[in-house]
Backbone as a printed PyTorch tensor [residue, N CA C, xyz], in Angstrom:
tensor([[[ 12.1730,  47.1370, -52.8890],
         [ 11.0020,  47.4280, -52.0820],
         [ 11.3870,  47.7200, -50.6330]],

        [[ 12.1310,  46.7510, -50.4630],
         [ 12.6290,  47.3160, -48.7250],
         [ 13.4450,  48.4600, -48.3990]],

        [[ 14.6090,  48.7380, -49.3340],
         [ 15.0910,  49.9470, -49.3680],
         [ 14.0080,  51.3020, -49.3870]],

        [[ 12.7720,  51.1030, -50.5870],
         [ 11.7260,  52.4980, -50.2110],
         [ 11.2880,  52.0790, -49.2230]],

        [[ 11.0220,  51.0800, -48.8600],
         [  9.6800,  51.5330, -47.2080],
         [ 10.9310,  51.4410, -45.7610]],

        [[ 12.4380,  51.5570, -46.1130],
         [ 12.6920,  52.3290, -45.0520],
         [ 13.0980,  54.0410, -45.0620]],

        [[ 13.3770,  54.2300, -46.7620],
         [ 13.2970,  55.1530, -46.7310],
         [ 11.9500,  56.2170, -46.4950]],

        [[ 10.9010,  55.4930, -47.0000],
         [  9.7390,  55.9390, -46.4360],
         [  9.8150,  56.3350, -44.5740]],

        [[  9.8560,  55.3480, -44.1820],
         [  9.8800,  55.6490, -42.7340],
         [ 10.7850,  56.3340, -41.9430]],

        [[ 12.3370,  56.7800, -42.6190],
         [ 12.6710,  57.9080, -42.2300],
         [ 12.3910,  59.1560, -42.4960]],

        [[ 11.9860,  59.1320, -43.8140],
         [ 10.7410,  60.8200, -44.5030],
         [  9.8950,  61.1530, -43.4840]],

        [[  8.9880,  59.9000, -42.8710],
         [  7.7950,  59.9200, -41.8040],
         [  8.3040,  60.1430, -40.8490]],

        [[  9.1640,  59.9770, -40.0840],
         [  9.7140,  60.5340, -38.9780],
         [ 10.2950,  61.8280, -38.9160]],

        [[ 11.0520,  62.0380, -39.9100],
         [ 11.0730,  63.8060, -40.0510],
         [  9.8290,  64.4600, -39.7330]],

        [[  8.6820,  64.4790, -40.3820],
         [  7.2870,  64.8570, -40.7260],
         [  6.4170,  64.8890, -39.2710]],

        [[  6.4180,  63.7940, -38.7060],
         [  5.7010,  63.7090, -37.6060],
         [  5.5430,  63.4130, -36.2660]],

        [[  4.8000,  64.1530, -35.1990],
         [  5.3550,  63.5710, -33.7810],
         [  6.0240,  62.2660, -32.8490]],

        [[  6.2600,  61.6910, -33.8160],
         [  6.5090,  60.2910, -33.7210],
         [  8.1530,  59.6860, -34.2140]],

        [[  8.4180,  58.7810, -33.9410],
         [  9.4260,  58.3530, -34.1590],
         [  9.5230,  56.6500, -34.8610]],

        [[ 10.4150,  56.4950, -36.0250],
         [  9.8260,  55.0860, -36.5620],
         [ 11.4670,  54.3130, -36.8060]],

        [[ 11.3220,  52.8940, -36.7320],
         [ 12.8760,  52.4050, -36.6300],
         [ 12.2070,  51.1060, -37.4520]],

        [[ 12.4610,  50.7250, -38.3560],
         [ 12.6590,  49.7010, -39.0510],
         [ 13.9780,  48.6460, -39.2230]],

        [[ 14.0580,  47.5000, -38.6490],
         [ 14.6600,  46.8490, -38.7910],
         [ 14.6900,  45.6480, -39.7190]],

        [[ 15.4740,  45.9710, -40.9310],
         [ 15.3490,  45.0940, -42.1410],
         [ 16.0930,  43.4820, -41.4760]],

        [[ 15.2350,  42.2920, -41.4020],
         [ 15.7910,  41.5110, -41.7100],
         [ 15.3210,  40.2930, -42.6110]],

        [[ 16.7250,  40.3310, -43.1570],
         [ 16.5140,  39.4100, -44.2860],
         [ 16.6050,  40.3200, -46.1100]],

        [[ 15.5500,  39.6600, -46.4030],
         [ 15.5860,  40.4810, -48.0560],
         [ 13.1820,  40.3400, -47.8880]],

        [[ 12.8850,  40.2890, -47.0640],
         [ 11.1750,  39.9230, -47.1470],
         [ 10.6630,  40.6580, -45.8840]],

        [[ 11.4340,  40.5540, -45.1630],
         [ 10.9270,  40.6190, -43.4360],
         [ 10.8980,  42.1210, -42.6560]],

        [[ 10.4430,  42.5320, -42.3840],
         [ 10.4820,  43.8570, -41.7260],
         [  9.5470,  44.0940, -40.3220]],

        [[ 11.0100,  44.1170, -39.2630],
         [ 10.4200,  44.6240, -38.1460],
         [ 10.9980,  45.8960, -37.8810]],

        [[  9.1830,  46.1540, -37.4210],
         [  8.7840,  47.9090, -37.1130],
         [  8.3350,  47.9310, -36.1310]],

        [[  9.1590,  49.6060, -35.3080],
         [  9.2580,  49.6930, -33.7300],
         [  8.8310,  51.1010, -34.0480]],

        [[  7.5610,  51.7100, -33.4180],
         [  6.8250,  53.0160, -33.4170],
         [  6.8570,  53.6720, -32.0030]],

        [[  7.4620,  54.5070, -31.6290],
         [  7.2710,  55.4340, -30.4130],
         [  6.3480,  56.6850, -30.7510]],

        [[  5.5590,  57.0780, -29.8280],
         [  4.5860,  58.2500, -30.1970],
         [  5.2080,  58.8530, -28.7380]],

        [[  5.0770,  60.8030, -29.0720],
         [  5.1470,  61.2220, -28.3510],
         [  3.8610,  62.1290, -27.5930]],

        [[  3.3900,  61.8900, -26.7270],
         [  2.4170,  62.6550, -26.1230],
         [  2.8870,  64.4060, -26.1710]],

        [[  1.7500,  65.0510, -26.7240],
         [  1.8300,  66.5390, -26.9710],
         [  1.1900,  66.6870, -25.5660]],

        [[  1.8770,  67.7860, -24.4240],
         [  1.1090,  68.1850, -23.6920],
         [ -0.2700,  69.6040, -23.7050]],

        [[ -1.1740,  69.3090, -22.9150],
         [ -2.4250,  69.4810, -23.4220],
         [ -2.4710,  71.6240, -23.9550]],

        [[ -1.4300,  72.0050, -23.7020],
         [ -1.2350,  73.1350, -24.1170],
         [ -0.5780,  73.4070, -25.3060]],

        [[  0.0730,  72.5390, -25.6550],
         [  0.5550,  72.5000, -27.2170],
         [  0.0850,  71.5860, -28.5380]],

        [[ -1.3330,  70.8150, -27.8600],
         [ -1.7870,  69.5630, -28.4570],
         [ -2.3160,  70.3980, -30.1350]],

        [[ -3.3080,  71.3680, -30.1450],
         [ -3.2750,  72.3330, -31.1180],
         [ -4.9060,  72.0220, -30.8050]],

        [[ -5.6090,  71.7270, -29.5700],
         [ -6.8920,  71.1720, -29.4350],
         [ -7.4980,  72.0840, -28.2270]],

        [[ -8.6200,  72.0050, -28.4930],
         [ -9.3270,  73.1570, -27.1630],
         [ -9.9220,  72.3500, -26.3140]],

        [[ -8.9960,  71.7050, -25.4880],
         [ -9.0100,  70.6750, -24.6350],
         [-10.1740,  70.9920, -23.4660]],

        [[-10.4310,  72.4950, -23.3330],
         [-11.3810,  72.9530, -22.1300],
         [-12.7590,  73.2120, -23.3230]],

        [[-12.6740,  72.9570, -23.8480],
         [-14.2510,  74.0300, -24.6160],
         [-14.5220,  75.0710, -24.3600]],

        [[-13.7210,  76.2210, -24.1500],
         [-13.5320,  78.0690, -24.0720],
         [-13.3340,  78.3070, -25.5080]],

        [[-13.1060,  77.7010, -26.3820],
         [-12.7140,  78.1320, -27.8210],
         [-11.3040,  79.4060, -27.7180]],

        [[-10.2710,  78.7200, -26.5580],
         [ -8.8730,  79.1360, -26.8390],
         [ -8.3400,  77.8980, -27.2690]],

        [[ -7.1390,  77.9080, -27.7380],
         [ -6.6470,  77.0590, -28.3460],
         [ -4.7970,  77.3070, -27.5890]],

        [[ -4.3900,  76.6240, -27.0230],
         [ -2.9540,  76.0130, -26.6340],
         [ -2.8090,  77.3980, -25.6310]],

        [[ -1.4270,  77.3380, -25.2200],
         [ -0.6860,  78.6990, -25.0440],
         [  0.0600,  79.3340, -26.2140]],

        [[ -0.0640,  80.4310, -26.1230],
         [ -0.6480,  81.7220, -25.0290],
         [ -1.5200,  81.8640, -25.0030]],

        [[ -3.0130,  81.4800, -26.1330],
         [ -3.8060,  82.1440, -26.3160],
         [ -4.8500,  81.5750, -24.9250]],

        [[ -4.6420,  80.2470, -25.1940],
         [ -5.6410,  79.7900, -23.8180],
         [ -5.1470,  80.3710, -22.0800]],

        [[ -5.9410,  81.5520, -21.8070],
         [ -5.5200,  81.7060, -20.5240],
         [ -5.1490,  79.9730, -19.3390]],

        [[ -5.7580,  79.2060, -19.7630],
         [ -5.6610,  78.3490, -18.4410],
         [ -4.2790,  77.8070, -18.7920]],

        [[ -3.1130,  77.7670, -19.8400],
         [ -2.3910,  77.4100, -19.6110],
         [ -1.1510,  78.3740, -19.2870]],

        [[ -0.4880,  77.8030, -18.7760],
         [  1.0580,  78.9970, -17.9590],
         [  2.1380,  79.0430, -18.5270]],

        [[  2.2030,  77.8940, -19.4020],
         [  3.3110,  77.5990, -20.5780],
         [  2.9790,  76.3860, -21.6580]],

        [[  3.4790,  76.2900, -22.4020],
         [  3.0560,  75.0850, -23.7410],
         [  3.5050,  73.5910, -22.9180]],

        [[  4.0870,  73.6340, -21.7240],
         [  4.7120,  72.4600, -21.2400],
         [  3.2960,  71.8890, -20.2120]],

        [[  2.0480,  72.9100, -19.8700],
         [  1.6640,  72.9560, -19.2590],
         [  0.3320,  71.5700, -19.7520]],

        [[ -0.4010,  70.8190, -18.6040],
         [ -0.6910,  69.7810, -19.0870],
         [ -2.3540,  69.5720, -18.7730]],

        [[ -2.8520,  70.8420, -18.3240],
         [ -4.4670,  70.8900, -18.8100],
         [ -4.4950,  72.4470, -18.8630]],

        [[ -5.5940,  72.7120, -19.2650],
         [ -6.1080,  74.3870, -19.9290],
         [ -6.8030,  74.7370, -19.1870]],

        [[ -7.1960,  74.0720, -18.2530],
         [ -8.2950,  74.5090, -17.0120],
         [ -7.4210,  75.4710, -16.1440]],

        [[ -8.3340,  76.0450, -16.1270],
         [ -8.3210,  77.6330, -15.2710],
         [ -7.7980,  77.2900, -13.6790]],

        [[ -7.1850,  77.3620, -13.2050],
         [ -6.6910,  76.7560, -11.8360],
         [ -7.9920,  78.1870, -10.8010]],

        [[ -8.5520,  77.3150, -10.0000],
         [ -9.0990,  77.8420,  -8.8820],
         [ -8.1960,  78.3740,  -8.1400]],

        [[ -8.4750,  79.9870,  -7.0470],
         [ -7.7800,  80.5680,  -6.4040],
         [ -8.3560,  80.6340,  -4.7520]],

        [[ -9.5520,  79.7200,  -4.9450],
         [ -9.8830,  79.9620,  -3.7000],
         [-11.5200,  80.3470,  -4.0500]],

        [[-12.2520,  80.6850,  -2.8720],
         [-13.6110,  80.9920,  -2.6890],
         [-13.7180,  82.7060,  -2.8760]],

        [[-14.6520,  82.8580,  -3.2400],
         [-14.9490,  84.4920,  -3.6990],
         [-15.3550,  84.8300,  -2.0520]],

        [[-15.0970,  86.0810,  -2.1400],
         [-16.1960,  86.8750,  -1.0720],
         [-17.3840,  86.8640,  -1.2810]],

        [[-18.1850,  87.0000,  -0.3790],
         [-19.8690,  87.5280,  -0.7690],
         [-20.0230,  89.0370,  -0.8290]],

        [[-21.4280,  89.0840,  -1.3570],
         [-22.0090,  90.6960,  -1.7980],
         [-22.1120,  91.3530,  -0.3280]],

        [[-21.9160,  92.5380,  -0.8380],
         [-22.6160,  93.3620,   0.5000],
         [-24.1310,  93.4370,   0.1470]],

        [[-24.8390,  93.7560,   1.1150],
         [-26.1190,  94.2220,   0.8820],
         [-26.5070,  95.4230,   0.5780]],

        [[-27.7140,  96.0090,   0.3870],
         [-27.9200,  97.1210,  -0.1680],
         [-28.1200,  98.5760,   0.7420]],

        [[-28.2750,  99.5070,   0.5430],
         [-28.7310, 100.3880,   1.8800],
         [-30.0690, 100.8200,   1.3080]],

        [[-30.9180, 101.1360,   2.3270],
         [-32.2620, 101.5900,   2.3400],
         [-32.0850, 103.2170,   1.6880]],

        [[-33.3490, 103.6070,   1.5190],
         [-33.2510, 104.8980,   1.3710],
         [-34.2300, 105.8030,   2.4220]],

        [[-33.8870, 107.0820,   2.4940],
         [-34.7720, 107.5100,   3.3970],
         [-35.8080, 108.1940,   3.1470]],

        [[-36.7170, 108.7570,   3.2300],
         [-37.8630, 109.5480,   2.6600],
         [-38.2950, 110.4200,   3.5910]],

        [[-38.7560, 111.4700,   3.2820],
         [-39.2060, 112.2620,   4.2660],
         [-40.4210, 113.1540,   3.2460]],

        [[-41.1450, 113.5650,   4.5210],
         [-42.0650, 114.7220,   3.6220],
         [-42.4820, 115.7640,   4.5060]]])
């Protein structure tokens, strides 16, 4: 039994973002040490902004998959409108 559930837990670590270390002791006893790795928010596979893009490339707000929100970075304040011109009439 202890031999499959460490072989189990090296199968699972191949498989998933995570990392798993089992330390058999004894012939009953099993201590288990789990590291998770945080996906940053451009490679998470989640539409972290609600634009319905999904990671990089497709989500413009991110700049690379390393990148760690999807939000659109502000560039500053817009200009304002011009106004309109009149017209002239004559008769």
């Amino acid at each position: 039994m202890t031999r499959y559930l460490a072989t189990l837990l090296g199968f699972l670590a191949l498989l998933t973002p995570f990392s798993a270390y089992a330390d058999l002791v004894g012939s009953s006893e099993v201590n288990l040490s789990v590291t998770v790795a945080a996906l940053a928010a451009c490679q998470d596979g989640i539409d972290n902004d609600s634009d319905l893009l999904i990671d990089y490339p497709d989500d413009t707000g991110c700049s690379s998959a390393t990148d760690t929100t999807e939000t659109v970075e502000s560039s500053g304040g817009g200009g304002g409108g011009g106004g309109g011109g009149g017209g002239g009439g004559g008769g």
